[in-house]
N, C-alpha and C positions, 0 to 999 in steps of 0.2 A: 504493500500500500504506500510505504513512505517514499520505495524507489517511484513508484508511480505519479504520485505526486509531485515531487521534484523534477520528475519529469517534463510533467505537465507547466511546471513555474519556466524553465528552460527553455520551450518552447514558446510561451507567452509575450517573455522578456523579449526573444529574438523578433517577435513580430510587431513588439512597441518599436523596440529599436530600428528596425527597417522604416516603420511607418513616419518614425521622426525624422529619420535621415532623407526619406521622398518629401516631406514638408517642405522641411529647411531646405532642401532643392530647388524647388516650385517659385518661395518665397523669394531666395536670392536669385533666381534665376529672371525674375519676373523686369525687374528695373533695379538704379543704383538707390532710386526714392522710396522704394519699398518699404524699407523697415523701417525712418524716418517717419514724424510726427507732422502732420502739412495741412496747415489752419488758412483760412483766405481771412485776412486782415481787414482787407478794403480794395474796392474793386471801383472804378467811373471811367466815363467816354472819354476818348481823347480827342482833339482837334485833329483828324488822320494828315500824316505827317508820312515822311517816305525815307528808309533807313536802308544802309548795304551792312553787310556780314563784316564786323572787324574782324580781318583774319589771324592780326596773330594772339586776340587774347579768343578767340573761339576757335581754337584748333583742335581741340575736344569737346566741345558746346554741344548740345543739342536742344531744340524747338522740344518741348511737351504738350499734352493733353493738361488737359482741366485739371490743378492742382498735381500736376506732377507726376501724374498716374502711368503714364507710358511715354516712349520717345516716339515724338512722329517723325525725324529728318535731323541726319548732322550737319551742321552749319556751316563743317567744311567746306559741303560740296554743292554750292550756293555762295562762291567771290564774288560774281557778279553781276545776281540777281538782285532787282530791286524789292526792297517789303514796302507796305502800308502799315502804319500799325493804327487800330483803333482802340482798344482801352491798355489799362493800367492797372494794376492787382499786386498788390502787398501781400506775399507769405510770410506765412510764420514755422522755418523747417526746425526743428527744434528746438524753439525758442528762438531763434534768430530769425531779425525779419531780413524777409530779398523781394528787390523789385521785379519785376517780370514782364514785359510787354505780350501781347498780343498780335502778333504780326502776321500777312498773306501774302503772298507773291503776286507781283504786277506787269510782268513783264516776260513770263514763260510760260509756253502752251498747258505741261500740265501743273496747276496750282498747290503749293505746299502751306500749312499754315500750320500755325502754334505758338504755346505760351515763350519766352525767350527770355532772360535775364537782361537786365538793361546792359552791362557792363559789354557785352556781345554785339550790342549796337552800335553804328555810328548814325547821325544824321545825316542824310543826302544834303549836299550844296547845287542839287539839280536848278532850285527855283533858279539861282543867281545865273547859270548856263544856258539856260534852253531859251530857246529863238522859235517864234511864231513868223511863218514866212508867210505863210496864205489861210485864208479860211480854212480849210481843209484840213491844217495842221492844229489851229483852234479845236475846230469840233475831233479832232482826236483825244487833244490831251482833255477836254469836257468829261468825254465818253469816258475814258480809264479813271475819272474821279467817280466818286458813288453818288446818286443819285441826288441831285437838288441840295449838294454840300461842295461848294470848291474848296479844292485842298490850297493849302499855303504856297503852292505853284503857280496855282491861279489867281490867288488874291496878291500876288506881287508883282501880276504881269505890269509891261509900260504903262502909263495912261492913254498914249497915241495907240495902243490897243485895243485898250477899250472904246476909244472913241471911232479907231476905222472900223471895228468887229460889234458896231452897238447892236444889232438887228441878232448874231448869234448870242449875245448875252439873254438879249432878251425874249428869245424864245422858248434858250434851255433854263435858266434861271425864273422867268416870268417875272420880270424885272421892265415890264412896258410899262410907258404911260397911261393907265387905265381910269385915268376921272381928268374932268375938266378942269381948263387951267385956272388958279384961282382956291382952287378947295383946299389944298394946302397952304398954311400958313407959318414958315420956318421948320416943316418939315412936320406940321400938325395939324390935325382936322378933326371938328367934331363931328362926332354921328349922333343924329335922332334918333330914337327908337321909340314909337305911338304905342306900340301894344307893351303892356307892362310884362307881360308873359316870356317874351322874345327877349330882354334885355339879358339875361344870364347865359342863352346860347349865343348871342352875338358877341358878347365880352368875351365867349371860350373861342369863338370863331378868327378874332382876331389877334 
């Protein structure tokens, strides 16, 4: 009986033991953030703004999922693609807080995106470079900002830009003259509103 039993303990052990050893596999095998503690601090919108890969402090970097969970893409292999980055999110990996941007590709057929460590970034100096030669070159760089938001490329272009290109502003923007001349006064106007009902969705309206 006692052989039998000890037996029995000997075999037990060896099956905890296998089982912990495929855990702790799994777990380290999974990502370097794994067994780290990973709290979101604080997270808001950012003004999208256009960043390249600093290569030599991202030469082991990688872009993550939501809170660190997995690598989507090394940052090596991306010198000279351009990101967008739109928000901003404070960890807390052990207690220590890291900044991390949000950033997506803008300028390669298949699109890569992820969380990113600011320190990995640089800012693009594109606004101060790029030259609008024809319309056609306007309503491109429109098109590659998002939607009814110019990015800080566009809000730097010449003024003699906006004044030959006023008709593209103001189609994709809706930026027309749309009231008569006269209704603004220093850049202000009141509105009536008759029905007392209407007055709380017209306040949200504009």
């Amino acid at each position: 009986m006692n052989l039998h039993k000890k037996s029995l303990q000997a075999i037990l052990l060896a099956s905890l033991g296998f089982s912990v050893i495929t855990i702790h596999q799994v777990i380290a095998g999974n990502d370097s953030f794994a067994k780290q503690r990973v709290k979101v601090v604080s997270k808001h919108k950012l003004t999208p703004a256009s960043y390249k890969i600093n290569r030599q402090k991202a030469k082991k970097g990688y872009a993550y999922s939501a809170k660190l969970a997995t690598k989507k893409f090394k940052l090596a292999n991306y010198p000279k693609t351009s990101f967008r980055a739109t928000y901003k999110e404070t960890l807390s990996v052990n207690g220590k807080k890291r900044v991390y941007y949000y950033i997506k590709s803008t300028n390669i057929k298949k699109s890569v995106a992820g969380w990113v460590w600011h320190s990995y970034l640089t800012k693009s100096s594109s606004a101060k470079r790029i030259s609008i030669t024809s319309k056609k070159s306007l309503e491109s760089l429109i098109k590659s900002a998002p939607d009814l938001q110019p990015t800080s490329t566009i809000r730097s272009l010449p003024n003699s830009i906006y004044d030959k290109y006023r008709s593209v502003f103001n189609k994709e923007y809706n930026v027309g003259n749309f009231s008569d001349g006269g209704t603004f006064d220093h850049h202000t106007a009141v509105i009536y509103v008759t029905d007392s009902d209407l007055v709380q969705a017209v306040s949200y309206a504009i």
